[in-house]
C-alpha positions as CSV (number, residue, x, y, z in Angstrom):
1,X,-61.9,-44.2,114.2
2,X,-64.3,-41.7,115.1
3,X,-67.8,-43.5,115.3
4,X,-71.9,-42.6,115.6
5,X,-72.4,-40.8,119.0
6,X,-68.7,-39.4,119.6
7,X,-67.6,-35.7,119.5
8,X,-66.0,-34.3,116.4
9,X,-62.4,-33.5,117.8
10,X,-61.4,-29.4,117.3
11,X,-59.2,-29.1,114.2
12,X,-57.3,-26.7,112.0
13,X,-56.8,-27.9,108.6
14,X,-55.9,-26.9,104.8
15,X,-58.5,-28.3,102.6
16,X,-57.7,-29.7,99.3
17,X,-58.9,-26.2,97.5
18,X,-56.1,-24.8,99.5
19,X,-58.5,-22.9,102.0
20,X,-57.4,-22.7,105.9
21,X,-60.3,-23.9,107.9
22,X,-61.1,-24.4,111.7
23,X,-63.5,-26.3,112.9
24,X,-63.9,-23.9,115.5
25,X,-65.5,-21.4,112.9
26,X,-68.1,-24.0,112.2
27,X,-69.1,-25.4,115.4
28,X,-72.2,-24.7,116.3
29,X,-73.0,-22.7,113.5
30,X,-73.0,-25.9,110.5
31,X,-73.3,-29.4,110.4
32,X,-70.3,-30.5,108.7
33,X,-69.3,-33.3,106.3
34,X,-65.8,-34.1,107.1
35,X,-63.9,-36.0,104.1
36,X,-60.0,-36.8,104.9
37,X,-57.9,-38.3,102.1
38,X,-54.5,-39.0,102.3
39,X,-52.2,-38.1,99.9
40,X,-50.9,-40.9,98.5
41,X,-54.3,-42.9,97.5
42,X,-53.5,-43.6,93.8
43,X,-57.4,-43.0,93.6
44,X,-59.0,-40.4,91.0
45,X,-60.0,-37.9,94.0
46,X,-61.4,-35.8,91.7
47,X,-64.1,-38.1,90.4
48,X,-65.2,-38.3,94.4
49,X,-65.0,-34.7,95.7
50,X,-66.3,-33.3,92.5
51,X,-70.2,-35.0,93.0
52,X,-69.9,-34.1,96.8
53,X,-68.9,-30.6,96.7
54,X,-71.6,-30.0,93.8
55,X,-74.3,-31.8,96.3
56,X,-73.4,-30.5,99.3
57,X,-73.4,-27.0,98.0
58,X,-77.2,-27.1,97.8
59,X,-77.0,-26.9,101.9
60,X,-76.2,-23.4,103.4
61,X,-76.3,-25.0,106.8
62,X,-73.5,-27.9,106.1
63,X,-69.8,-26.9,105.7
64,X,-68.1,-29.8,103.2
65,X,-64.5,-29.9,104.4
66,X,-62.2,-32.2,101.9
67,X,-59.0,-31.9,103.5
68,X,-55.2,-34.4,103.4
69,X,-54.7,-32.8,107.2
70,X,-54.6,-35.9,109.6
71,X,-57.4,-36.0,112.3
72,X,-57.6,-37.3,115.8
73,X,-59.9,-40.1,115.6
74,X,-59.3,-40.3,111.4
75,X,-57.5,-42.5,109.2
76,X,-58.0,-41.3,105.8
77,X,-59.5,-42.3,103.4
78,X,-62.3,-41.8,105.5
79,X,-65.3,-39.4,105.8
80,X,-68.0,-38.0,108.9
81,X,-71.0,-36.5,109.1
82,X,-71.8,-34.7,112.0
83,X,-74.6,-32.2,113.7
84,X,-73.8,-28.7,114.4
85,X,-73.0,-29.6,117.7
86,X,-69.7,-31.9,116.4
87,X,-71.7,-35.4,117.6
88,X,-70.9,-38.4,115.1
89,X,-74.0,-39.2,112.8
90,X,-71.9,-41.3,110.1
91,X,-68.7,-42.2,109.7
92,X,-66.3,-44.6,107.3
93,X,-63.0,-45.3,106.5
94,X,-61.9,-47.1,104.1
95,X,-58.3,-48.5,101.9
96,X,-59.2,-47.0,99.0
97,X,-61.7,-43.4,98.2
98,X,-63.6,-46.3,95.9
99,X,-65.0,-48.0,98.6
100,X,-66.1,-45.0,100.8
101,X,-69.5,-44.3,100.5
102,X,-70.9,-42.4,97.3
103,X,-71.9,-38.5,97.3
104,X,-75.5,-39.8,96.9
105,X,-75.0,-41.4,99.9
106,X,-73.2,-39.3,102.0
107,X,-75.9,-36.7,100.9
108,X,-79.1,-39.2,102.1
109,X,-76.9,-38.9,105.7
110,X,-77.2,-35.4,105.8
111,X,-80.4,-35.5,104.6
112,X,-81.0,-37.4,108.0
113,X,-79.2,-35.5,109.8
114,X,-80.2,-32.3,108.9
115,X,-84.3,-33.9,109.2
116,X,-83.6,-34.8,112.7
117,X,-86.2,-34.0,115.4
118,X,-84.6,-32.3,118.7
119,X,-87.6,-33.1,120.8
120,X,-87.5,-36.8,119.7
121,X,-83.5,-37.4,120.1
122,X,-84.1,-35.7,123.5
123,X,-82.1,-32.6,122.5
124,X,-84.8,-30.2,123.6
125,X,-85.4,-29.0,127.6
């Protein structure tokens, strides 16, 4: 499982809307919240993604990637929020979409993330 600190491993996947995406067209470009659900949960997806798409929309700088793909590094359910720069500022994984973090709070993470200070994570030269 992917965790805080590690690299967001390049990907290619189709995301539950049916859209083709790559992470590779995101990199460095968006901060990206990464949700991977298998398919075969029995959980009420829709009652997750809904709230999260809806909240995540209000950020043109993070790309909100729901996707069944498997992941190196992911065991769906599961979800990541990382920096532009692919580096791991959340992650969880869960048995059941239920017990993954709510929207609200995978929002408040991006919140974070997106609030974070180069010069004071030593980012800057």
């Amino acid at each position: 499982m992917l965790a805080r600190g590690d690299r967001v491993p390049h990907f290619e996947v189709t995301t539950v809307a049916g859209n083709r995406v790559r992470y590779a067209d995101i990199w460095q470009h968006r901060h990206l919240l990464l949700v991977v659900i298998p398919l075969a949960t029995g959980d009420d997806e829709q009652s997750y993604t809904e709230p999260l798409i809806e909240a995540a929309a209000a950020f043109h700088d993070v790309a909100c990637v729901i996707a069944r793909d498997d992941i190196t590094g992911l065991e769906g359910p599961a979800v990541v929020v990382a920096d532009k720069w692919g580096e791991v500022i959340f992650s969880a994984a869960a048995a059941s979409l239920r017990q993954l973090p709510t929207a609200t709070e995978l929002i408040e993470w991006v919140d974070y993330m997106r609030s974070k200070c180069p010069e004071c994570e030593g980012e800057a030269k």
